[in-house]
Structure formats: structure tokens, C-alpha cells
N, C-alpha and C positions, 0 to 999 in steps of 0.2 A: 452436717452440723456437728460443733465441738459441745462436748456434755462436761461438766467440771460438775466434784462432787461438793455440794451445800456444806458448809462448814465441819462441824464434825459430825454430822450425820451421816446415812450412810447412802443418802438420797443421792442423785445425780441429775443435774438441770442443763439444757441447751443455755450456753451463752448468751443466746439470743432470745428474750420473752415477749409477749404480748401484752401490753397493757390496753385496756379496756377502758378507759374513762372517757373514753371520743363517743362511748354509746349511750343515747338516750338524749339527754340535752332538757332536763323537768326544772330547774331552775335557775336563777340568773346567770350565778357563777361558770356553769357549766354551756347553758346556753351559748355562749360566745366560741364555744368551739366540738361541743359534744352536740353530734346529730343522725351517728353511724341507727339506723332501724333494722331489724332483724335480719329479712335479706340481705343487706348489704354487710353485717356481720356475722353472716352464716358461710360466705362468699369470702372473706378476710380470713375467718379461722380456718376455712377449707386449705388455702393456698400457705399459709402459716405450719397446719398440720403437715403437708406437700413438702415442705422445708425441711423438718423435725423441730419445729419451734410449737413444742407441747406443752409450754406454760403459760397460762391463763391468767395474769392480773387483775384483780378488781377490786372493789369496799363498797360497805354497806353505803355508805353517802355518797357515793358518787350515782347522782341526776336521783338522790333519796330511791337509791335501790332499784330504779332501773336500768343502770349498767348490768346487775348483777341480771336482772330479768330477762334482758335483751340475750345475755351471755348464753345463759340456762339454755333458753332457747336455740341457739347456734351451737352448741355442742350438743345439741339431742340425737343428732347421728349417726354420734360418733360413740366408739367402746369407751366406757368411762376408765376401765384402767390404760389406755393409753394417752391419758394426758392428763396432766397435774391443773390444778386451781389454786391460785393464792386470792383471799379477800382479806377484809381488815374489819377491826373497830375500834371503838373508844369516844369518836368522836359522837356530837347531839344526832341524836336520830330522834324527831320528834320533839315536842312540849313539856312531856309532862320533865320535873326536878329528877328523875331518877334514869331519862331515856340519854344519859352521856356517862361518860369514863369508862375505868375499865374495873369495875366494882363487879360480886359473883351477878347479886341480880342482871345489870347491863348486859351483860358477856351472854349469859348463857338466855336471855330473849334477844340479842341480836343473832349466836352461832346458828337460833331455829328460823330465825325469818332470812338470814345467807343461806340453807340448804332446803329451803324453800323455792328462793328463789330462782337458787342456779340448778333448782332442781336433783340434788347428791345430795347421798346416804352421809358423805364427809368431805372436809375442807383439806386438802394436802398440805397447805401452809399459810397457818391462820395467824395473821401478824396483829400486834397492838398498832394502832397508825399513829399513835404519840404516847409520850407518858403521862401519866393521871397522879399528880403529885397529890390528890386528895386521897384516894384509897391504898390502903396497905399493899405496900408490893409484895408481901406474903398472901393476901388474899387475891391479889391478880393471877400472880401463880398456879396457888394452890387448883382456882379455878379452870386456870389453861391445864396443867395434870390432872384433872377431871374430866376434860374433854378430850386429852388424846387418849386417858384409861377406857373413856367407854365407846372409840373408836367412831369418834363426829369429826375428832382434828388428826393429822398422823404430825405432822412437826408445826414446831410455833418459833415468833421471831419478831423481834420487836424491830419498830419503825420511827425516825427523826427524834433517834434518845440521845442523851448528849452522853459522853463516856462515863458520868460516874452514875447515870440511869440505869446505863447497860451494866455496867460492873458490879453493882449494887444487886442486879436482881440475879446474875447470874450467880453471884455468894449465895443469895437465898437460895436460887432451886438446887449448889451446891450442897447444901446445910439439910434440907429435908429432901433431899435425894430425889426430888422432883425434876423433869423435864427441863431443859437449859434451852435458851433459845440459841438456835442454831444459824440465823440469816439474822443480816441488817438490814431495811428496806433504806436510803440514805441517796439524798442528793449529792449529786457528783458531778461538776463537768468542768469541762477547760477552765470556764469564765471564774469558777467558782471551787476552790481545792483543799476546802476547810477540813473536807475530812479527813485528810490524812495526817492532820496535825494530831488530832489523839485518838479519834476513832478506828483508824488504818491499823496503828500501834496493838491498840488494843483487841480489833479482830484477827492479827496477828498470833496473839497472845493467848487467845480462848479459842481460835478457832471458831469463831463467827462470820462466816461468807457475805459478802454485801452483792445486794440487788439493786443495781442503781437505778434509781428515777429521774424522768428529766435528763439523757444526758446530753440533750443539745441545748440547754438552761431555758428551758419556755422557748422555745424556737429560734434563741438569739444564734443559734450558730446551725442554723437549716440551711442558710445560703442566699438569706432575701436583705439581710445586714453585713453592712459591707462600709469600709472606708471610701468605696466610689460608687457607690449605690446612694440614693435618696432612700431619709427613715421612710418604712410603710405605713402608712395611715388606713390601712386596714390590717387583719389577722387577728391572732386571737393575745400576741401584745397589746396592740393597739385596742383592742377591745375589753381589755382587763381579763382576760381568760388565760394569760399566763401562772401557773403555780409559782414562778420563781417573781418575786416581785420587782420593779423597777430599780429599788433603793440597792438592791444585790447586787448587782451588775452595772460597773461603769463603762460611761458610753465610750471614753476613749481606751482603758482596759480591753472592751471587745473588740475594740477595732487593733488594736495589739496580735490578739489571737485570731483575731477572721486575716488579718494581715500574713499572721505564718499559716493557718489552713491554706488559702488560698495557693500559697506556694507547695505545701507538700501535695495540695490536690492536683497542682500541675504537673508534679513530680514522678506521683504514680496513676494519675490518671482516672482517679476514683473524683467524687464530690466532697464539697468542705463537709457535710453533715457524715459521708462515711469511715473520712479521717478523724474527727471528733468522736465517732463511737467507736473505732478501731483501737485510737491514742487510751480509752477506759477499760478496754480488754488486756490490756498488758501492763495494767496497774495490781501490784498486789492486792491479796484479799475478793478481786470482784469476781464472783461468781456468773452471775449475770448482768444482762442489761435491758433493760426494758425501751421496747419499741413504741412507738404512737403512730397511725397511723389511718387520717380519714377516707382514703381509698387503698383502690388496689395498687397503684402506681406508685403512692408513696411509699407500703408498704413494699413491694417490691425491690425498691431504691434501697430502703433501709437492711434488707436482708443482705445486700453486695456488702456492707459494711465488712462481713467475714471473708474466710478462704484465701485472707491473703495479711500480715503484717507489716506496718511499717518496720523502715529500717533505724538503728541505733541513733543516727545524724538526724532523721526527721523525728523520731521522739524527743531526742533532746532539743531540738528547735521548737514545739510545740510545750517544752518545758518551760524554757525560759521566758516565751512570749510571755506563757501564764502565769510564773512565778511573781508571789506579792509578799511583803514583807509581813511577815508572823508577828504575833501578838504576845507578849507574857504569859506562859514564861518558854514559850516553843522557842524564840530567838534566843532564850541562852542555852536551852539544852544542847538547841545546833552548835552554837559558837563552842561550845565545850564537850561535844559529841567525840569521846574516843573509840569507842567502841568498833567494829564492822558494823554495816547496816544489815538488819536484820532480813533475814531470810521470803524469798517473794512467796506469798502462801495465796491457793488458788482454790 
């Protein structure tokens, strides 16, 4: 397993992580494709840990807290400092007006019912899972530096901010010399390459590592969507349990990119889903990538992802398949871009 160190922290993560949100399955959203139960994700982390893939993905909302339950429980076997835990919050947990954002009250009765659940003294990398344009992003802060001072979080990171979210709060915890966030959590994938348009720049720039989620976009590019395949009318697209939603991802777009997978997977011999996570690993800035996986076998599949690089010719065909036409004012920086491109930061 390759370890690349989290932004400018002094942490160091497996390439390759674990996400958890396939566990549990307590409400609609989730039900359509979340149903891993304890055994079977006591059995997942085992072979995960067997790898060196010692990062734990999860959030309070995901199946309302028993992902995180289910988690607790399949790492009870294990030394807790041999593997790290990321969870989240911000999002509604609950009824009452006060149980969402990321305000001090919220924060600090979700961080006790995450280390409740997953069972730990503390969180390794406790992410906002959106920005909360309602409370003070001096108060978000101030409170995430409360919680790594009295050692419940060791590093924090924010998640699906847009750049002047992220830029903005890292001035603040510049300004009161508080805690920066050091990771992005950020959707990423072939079908979809928004990030790199200011986000990429800007983890660049601060030394913010991204943890990409989703990076086969809601299963579009697993291998069951295909230009000569019939769409599925079952999974967990087909069932609305994709995170990345329809309107994201066009149909003939994908079929562009599953058009060049398919060729680089014949090329080196790998599957289109482990060219698609390989082609993420050799993007500046990603620190890691998070896995999904409802058994062992998928699991397993996803791990060959590593130990091996495409080469210069298949990157760049997997570029151009994906490339879409930028928005204002990315297309004129490019058109007028003198500069060398900036340095790959990992």
C-alpha cells in the first residue's frame, strides 16, 4: 500500500480508503444500496486492514448513525491506533431547529454521539460534510480548535465547499491562529472534473489534500454502463441511491469515457472501474480515494486498482475522452494561461 501525506499535516493515509456508507441501510435514501450488517463489515475491515487500507470513512447521517454503529463495532478488534476514522457533520440529524449546521451547539452534540457510536476516545479526521452559510465560519472554527485542543479530533477538513468557502475559512483559522483544514472530502471522477477548475488550484496553493468520493460517479463507470450494454434497470442508479445525481452525468458524455476505459482496460488488462480509480491517483492534490464496497469480491476488485500506473498515452486518452468545455471565467484564464503549470502536489 502507497501512504501520501494529508495536506499539510503531518498525517499520512493509504491511497486507498474505506468508505462505509454501504452499512446499515435505516432509511429510504440509503436503503436502496446500504445493507453491509456487522459480520459482514467486521469481515470487509479485516481484509481492508490485510491491505494497509487503515482508513475508515463515515458521517453521522449516514442510515441516521448506524453506519457509524455498525463501524464501532467491526473495528472492536482491532488496536485503535492502528487505524484512522474519518466521520462528518453539519448535516440534519434529527427534528428539533438546532439538530443541523455547523453552529458550536450542533458540532459539539454530534462529535459525542460519533464517538459513542464508533466507540473512540477521538475522531482522526473530523470533516464539516457541507458549508453552513447560516453560522459564522469564525464560530465553526473556533469550535473544530476546541475539539482538536481537547483531543476528541486530531485533524479537520472540510467537505463539498466551493473555493471561496474553503479559502475564506482557512484566512479565518489563519487570522486566530487556529487549526486549518488540512483535507478536502470532493467529488471527483472521469464523468465529472469540476474540480479541478478552482478547487485543484487552490488545494495546490494551501496545501489541502483531497479525498475523493464517489470516484466511479454513483456506479456510472463500474462496468454495467457501457455504449453496448443495455441501461440497467436495476442497482442502486436505477433505484435513486446514487449520490451523484442523474442531471450530472450525460448519457452520451459517459458513454465517451466508458468508450476510452474500455480500451485502456484492454490495454493493461485491469477492469474499466480500476482504470477509472487509477486515472484519480495520478491527479494532483489526491491524497486518497475512497472505496465502496458491498462484499468481499467487490472489495477485492477495487483494491487491484493500485500497484500498477497507467501510462502517459492512456492518461491522456482518458483526458480527452473527459474533457468538457469550462465555464467563466476558467476558459479565459486557459486561453490566456502563460505561466508553466503548476506543480503536481500529492
Amino acid at each position: 500500500m502507497e501512504y501520501r501525506q494529508l495536506g499539510a499535516s503531518g498525517l499520512f493515509v493509504p491511497v486507498l480508503s474505506f468508505g462505509t456508507a454501504t452499512f446499515g441501510g435505516s432509511n429510504d435514501f440509503f436503503k436502496a444500496w446500504a445493507s453491509t450488517d456487522v459480520a459482514e463489515a467486521t469481515r470487509l475491515v479485516d481484509i481492508c486492514m490485510e491491505a494497509g487500507v487503515n482508513l475508515f470513512d463515515t458521517a453521522d447521517i449516514y442510515s441516521d448513525g448506524l453506519s457509524e454503529n455498525i463501524l464501532g463495532k467491526a473495528i472492536s478488534h482491532l488496536q485503535r491506533d492502528k487505524l484512522l476514522l474519518s466521520s462528518k457533520a453539519t448535516f440534519t440529524f434529527g427534528d428539533a431547529p438546532n439538530n443541523q449546521g455547523s453552529s458550536r451547539h450542533h458540532l459539539l452534540k454530534q462529535i459525542e454521539g460519533s464517538l459513542t457510536r464508533l466507540k473512540t476516545d477521538y475522531i482522526d479526521i473530523y470533516h464539516m460534510h457541507g458549508f453552513d452559510g447560516n453560522t459564522p465560519v469564525e464560530e465553526t472554527l473556533r469550535t473544530l480548535d476546541d475539539l482538536v485542543q481537547s483531543g476528541k479530533v486530531r485533524y479537520i477538513a472540510a467537505s463539498n465547499f466551493s473555493g471561496w468557502h474553503l479559502m475564506k475559512s482557512q484566512a479565518v483559522s489563519e487570522k486566530y491562529r487556529w487549526n486549518k483544514y488540512v483535507a478536502h472530502q470532493v467529488y471527483y471522477s472521469l464523468t465529472n472534473r469540476e474540480y479541478e477548475w478552482e478547487l485543484m488550484p487552490l488545494g495546490i496553493d494551501q496545501k489541502v489534500g483531497a479525498i475523493v468520493w464517489s470516484p466511479l460517479a454513483g456506479g456510472r463507470l463500474g462496468g454495467k454502463f457501457s455504449r453496448s450494454k443495455d441501461w440497467p434497470n436495476t442497482g442502486r442508479v436505477s433505484d435513486g441511491g446514487s449520490p451523484v445525481p442523474e442531471s450530472a452525468v450525460e448519457k452520451e458524455h459517459l458513454f465517451k469515457i466508458t468508450d476510452a476505459l474500455e480500451d485502456v482496460a484492454e490495454e493493461t488488462g485491469k477492469s474499466v472501474p480500476q482504470v477509472a480509480i487509477n486515472w484519480l491517483l495520478q491527479r494532483p492534490t489526491v491524497s486518497s480515494v475512497i472505496i465502496g464496497a458491498r462484499n468481499e469480491e467487490q472489495l477485492k476488485q477495487n483494491l487491484e486498482a493500485i500497484g500498477w500506473n497507467l501510462t502517459t498515452d492512456q492518461v491522456k486518452k482518458l483526458d480527452e475522452a473527459s474533457e468538457v468545455a469550462t465555464i467563466y471565467p476558467y476558459w479565459h484564464q486557459r486561453q490566456n494561461l502563460t505561466l508553466n503549470p503548476p506543480p503536481k502536489f500529492y
